[in-house]
VONU-783364 format. One record per residue (C-alpha): x, z, y. Coordinates in steps of 0.001 Angstrom, whole numbers, padded with zeros to 6 digits, always signed. Layout:
N
XZY ...
! end
This chain:
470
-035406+089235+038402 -032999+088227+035313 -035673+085572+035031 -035833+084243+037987 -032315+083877+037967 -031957+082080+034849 -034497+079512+036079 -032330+079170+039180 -029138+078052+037373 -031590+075838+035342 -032649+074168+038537 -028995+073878+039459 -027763+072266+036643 -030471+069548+036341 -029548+068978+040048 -025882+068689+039180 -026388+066474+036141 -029057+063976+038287 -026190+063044+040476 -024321+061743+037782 -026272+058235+037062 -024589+056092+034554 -024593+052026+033966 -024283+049795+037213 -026756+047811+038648 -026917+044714+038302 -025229+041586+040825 -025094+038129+039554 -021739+036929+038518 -019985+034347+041092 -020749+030668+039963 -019109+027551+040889 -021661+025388+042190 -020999+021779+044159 -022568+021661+047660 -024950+018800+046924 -025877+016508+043858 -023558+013470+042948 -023399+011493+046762 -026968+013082+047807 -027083+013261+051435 -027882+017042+052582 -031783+017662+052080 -033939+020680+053351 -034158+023637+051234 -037566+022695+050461 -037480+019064+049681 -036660+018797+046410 -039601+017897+043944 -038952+020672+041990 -041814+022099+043939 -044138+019419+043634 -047123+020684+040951 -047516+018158+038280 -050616+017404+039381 -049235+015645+042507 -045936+014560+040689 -047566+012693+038249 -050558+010199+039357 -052166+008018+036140 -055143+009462+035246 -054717+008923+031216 -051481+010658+031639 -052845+013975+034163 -055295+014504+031102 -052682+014289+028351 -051149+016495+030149 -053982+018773+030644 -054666+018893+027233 -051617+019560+025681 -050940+022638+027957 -054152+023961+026590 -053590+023344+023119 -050102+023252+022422 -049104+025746+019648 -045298+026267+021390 -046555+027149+024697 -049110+029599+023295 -046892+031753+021344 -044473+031752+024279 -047719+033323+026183 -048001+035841+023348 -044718+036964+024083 -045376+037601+027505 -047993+039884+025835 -045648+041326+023802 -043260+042009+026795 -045665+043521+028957 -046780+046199+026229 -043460+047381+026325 -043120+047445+030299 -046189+049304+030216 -044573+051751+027468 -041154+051715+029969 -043307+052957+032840 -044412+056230+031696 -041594+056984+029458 -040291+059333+032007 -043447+061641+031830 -043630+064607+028991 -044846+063817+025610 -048041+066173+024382 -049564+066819+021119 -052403+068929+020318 -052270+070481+016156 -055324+072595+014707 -054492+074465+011441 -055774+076862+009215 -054475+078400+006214 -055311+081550+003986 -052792+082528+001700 -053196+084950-001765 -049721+086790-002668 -049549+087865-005554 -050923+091513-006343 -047874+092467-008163 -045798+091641-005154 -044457+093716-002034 -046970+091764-000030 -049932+091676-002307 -049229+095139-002206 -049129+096298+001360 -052088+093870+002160 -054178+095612-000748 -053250+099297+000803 -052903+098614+004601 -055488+095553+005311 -057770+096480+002350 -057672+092630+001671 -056326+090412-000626 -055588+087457+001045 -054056+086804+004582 -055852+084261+006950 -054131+082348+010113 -056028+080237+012784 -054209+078160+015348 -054940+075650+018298 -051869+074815+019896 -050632+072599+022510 -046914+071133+022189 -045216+070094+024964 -041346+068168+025399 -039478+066543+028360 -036976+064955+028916 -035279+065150+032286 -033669+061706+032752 -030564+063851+034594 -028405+059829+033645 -030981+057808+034656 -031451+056731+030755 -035080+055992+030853 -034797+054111+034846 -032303+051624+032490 -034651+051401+029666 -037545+050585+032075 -035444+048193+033722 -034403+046414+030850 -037876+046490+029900 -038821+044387+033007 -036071+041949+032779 -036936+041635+029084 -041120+040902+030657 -039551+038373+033141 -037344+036716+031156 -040824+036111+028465 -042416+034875+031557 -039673+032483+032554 -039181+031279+029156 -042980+030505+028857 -042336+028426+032296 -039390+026381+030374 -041529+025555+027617 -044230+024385+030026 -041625+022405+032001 -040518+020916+028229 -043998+019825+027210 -044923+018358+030761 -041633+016183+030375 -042246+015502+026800 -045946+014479+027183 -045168+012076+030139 -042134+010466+027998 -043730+009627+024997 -046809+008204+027337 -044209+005941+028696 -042841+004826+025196 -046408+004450+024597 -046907+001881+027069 -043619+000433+026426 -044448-000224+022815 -048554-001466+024079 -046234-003947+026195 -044013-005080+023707 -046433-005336+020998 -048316-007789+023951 -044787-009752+024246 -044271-010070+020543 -047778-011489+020099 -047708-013780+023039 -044305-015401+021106 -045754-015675+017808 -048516-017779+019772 -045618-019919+021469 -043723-020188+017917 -046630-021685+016515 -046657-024615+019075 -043014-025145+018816 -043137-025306+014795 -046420-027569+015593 -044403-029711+017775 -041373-029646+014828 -043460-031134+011886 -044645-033706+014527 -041034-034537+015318 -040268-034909+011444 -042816-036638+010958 -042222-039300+013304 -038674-038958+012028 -037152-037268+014735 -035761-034483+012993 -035313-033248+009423 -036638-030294+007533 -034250-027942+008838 -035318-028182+012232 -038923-027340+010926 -037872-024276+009066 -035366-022386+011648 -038615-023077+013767 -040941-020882+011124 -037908-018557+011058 -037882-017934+014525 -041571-017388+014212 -041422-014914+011590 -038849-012806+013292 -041676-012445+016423 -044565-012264+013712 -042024-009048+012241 -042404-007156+015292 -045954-007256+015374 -046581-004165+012836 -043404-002921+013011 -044301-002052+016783 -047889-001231+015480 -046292+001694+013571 -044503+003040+015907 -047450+003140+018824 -049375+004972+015776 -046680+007376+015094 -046335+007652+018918 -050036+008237+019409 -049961+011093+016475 -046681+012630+018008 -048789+013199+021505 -052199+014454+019725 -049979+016835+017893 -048138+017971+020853 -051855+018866+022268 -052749+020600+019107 -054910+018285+017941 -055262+016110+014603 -053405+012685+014640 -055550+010051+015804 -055739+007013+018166 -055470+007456+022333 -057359+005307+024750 -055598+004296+027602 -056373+001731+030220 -052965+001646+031830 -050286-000538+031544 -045670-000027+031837 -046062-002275+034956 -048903+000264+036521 -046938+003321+037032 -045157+003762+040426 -042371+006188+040875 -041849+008165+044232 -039971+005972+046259 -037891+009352+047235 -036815+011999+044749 -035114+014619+046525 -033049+017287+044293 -032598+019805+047586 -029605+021841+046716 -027682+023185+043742 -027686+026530+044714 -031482+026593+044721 -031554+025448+041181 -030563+028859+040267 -033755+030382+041586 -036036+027365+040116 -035342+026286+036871 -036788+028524+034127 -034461+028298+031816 -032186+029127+034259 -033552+032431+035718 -034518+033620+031747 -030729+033374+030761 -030597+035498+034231 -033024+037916+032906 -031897+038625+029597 -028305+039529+031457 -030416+042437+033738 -031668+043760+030502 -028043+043427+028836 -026762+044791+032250 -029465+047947+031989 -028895+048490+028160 -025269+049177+028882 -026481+051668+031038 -028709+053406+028402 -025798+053156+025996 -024014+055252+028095 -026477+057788+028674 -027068+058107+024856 -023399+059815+025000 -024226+062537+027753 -026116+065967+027195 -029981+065316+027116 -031640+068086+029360 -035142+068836+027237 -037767+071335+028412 -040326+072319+025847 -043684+074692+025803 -046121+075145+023075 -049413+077272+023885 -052601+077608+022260 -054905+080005+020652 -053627+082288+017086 -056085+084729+015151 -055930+085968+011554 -059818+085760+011672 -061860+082965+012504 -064351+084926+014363 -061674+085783+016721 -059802+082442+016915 -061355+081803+020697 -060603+085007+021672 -058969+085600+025079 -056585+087771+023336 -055915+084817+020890 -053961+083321+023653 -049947+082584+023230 -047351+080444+025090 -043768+079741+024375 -041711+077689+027236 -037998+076734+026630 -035300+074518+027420 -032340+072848+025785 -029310+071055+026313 -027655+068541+023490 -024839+067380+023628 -023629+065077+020829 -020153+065867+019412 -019459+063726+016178 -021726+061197+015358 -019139+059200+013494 -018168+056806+016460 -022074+055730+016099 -022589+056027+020403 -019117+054868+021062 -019873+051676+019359 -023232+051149+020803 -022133+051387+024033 -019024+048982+023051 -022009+045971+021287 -023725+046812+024306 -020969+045882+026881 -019974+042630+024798 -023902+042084+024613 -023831+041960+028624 -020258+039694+028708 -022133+037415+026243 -025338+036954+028409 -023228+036360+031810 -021457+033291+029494 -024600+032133+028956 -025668+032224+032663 -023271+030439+033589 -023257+027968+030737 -026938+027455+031249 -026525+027208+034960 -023767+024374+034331 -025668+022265+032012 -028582+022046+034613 -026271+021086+037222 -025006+018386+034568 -028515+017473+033533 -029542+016736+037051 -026370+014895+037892 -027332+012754+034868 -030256+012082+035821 -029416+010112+039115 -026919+008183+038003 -029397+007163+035296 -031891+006577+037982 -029208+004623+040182 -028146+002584+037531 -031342+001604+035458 -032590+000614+039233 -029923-002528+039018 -030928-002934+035105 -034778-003423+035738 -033757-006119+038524 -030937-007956+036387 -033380-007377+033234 -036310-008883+035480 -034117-011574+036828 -033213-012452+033370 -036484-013131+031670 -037764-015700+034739 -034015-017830+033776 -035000-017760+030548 -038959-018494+030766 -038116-021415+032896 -035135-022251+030217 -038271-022470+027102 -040011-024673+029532 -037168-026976+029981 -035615-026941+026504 -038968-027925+025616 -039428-031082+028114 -035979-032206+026941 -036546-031855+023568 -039618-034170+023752 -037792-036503+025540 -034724-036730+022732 -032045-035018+025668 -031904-031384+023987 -031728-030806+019862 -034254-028312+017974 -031557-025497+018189 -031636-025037+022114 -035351-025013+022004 -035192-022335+019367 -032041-020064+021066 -034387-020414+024258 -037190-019069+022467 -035196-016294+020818 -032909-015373+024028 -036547-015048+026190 -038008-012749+023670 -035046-010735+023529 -035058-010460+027312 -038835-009372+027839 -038617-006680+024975 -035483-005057+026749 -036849-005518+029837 -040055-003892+028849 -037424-001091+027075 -035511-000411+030628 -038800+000110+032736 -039362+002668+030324 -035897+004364+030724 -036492+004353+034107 -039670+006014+034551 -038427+008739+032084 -034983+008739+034383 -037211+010217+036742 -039145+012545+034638 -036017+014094+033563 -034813+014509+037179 -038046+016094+037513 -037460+018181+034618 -034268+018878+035450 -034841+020157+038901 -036903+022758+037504 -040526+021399+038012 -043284+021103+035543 -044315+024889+035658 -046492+025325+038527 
! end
């Protein structure tokens, strides 16, 4: 009866104690967020290309296959998968932490007093023996009741610690996808200019033709002929410095794919590649729940939020049950005996008392741990909203660039053609042919240079909106 009573007010106490749950759970801290992008008109929840695979985003076939291949090989994306690993070990560690721990121990001993000693003595004249032999198979057994609802936080922040691996592998993809497409795009930028550069060392060499003919007829002096070679070597310049850099670019994306440097065949051309003619951004508020990076800084605040919780637990009695049971014989002939048989089951309650402020200030670095991850929701949260903004005003403006830029190298290709008829005809001087020349190459390189910031304007709105990752 007096045991069945003290396992009743055992019962009542862990029923008392599981009422008391420590830590909150977790709600998202309030963030300001505008009602639509820059002077967007109002879009459908699910417009925005944000959901658009790469795949279909994307549409030149030399680019798809960069792409491809880099997400395969890329060293940064693969260790971010091998933390996803990582994080799911411990989720599956979190899941059963709340079940008891068991150990099994087999030991045996024999032990020789000595036979001038009160044991050696009584075993010589009691046991007839001189040595005392002990054989035991026992099963150990703890528990800990989570009365707090300590291990539901640990498990919890084990999750959100899994998730947040799982976004952040999702950012890194998103990364990459933008990166690869980018440096395509400078690739063909450079394949362009290096075209333009050649094409005017070709056209310098008919103008410095044309000046030595003019001298020699008398028409103009020396200097006209050498500010003609000038301008010739300043296009002639280009040609390997623009060589390097499509080599360096070429490395940079074989790299990227985890391969050695080398060259990249490519059939495409800057002028090729067509943007969607509409890039809808949907609305802020679902950029919280679609952008990686955004929803990892999210997730390491639910584990900050649970590890609060944990911290507080770690200050509260911890409710253990124990049992250890097994099989004990002095003989090993008797060791699997029925009668062998013992058991031991108890329980515990600890309750720390000084630790030298050790919990207090756990719980404190965890509670400024959890302040410090909401700042850094809503700081990440705010830069994407910033990044996208950028984005289309980038995309607005560089729209009016390409057609100014475009407008500007057909003036000044019709201006070399003219300075060129007036120059043969004595109503234009050497110099005007030459600034023509100069001004026109100028024009088609930056041209070339503002198709390309275009077409990575609307990678990073891409990018920004949170696609890439599917």
């Amino acid at each position: 009866m007096q045991k069945r009573s003290i396992v009743t007010i055992f019962f009542l106490i862990v029923v008392v104690l599981a009422a008391c749950r420590v830590g909150r759970n977790y709600e998202r801290p309030a963030l300001v967020l505008p009602e639509q992008f820059n002077s967007q008109p109002q879009a459908p929840s699910d417009s925005s290309i944000a959901g658009v695979e790469w795949k279909q985003f994307f549409t030149d076939p030399t680019l798809l296959a960069l792409i491809d291949s880099t997400l395969k090989g890329n060293y940064d994306l693969q260790l971010a998968l091998k933390r996803i690993e990582s994080a799911q070990s411990y989720v599956k560690q979190a899941k059963v932490a709340w079940l008891p721990s068991l150990g099994l121990q087999a030991t045996a001993s024999t032990t020789s007093p000595s036979k001038n000693s009160l044991n050696g003595i009584s075993l010589s004249s009691f046991l007839k023996t001189s040595h005392i032999e002990d054989y035991t198979l026992a099963a150990n057994l703890s528990w800990e009741i989570d009365v707090w609802g300590k291990i539901k936080r640990q498990k919890e922040a084990a999750l959100a610690a899994y998730l947040q691996s799982y976004e952040g592998a999702h950012a890194v993809q998103t990364e990459l996808v933008a990166n690869v497409a980018n440096s395509y795009y400078n690739l063909l930028m450079l394949d362009e200019q290096l075209q333009i550069a050649k094409h005017n060392v070709a056209l310098s060499d008919s103008i410095v033709q044309m000046m030595r003919l003019q001298k020699a007829a008398g028409e103009v002096t020396e200097l006209a002929v050498q500010q003609a070679t000038a301008q010739q070597q300043t296009a002639a310049l280009l040609v390997p410095q623009l060589e390097q850099g499509i080599a360096i670019q070429e490395n940079g994306l074989r790299i990227l794919a985890g391969q050695l440097p080398g060259t990249l065949a490519r059939n495409g051309s800057l002028e090729d590649i067509r943007m969607w003619e509409q890039l809808n951004t949907g609305l802020p508020a679902e950029l919280i729940s679609k952008r990686p990076d955004v929803r990892a800084a999210e997730m390491d605040l639910v584990a900050a939020n649970a590890q609060v919780g944990v911290a507080q637990a770690s200050m509260y009695p911890t409710l253990t049950l124990t049992g250890t049971g097994g099989l004990n014989s002095y003989k090993a002939a008797h060791w699997f005996d029925i009668n062998s048989l013992f058991g031991t089951v108890a329980g515990g309650i600890t309750q720390p008392i000084f630790q030298r402020r050790q919990l207090k200030t756990q719980l404190e670095q965890a509670k400024i741990a959890r302040d410090e991850a909401a700042i850094r929701f809503r700081q990440q949260a705010l830069n994407a909203i910033g990044e996208v903004s950028n984005a289309l005003v980038s995309l607005d403006k560089l729209q009016a660039q390409r057609q100014i830029a475009t407008d500007q190298v057909k003036t000044l290709d019709v201006a070399i053609e003219q300075s060129r008829m007036l120059f043969r005809s004595g109503l234009a001087n050497y110099l005007e042919v030459i600034t023509a020349q100069s001004n026109s190459l100028q024009a088609q390189l930056t041209r070339a240079d503002v198709v390309r910031q275009q077409l990575s304007a609307g990678v990073e709105l891409y990018r920004s909106l949170g696609g890439g990752w599917k």
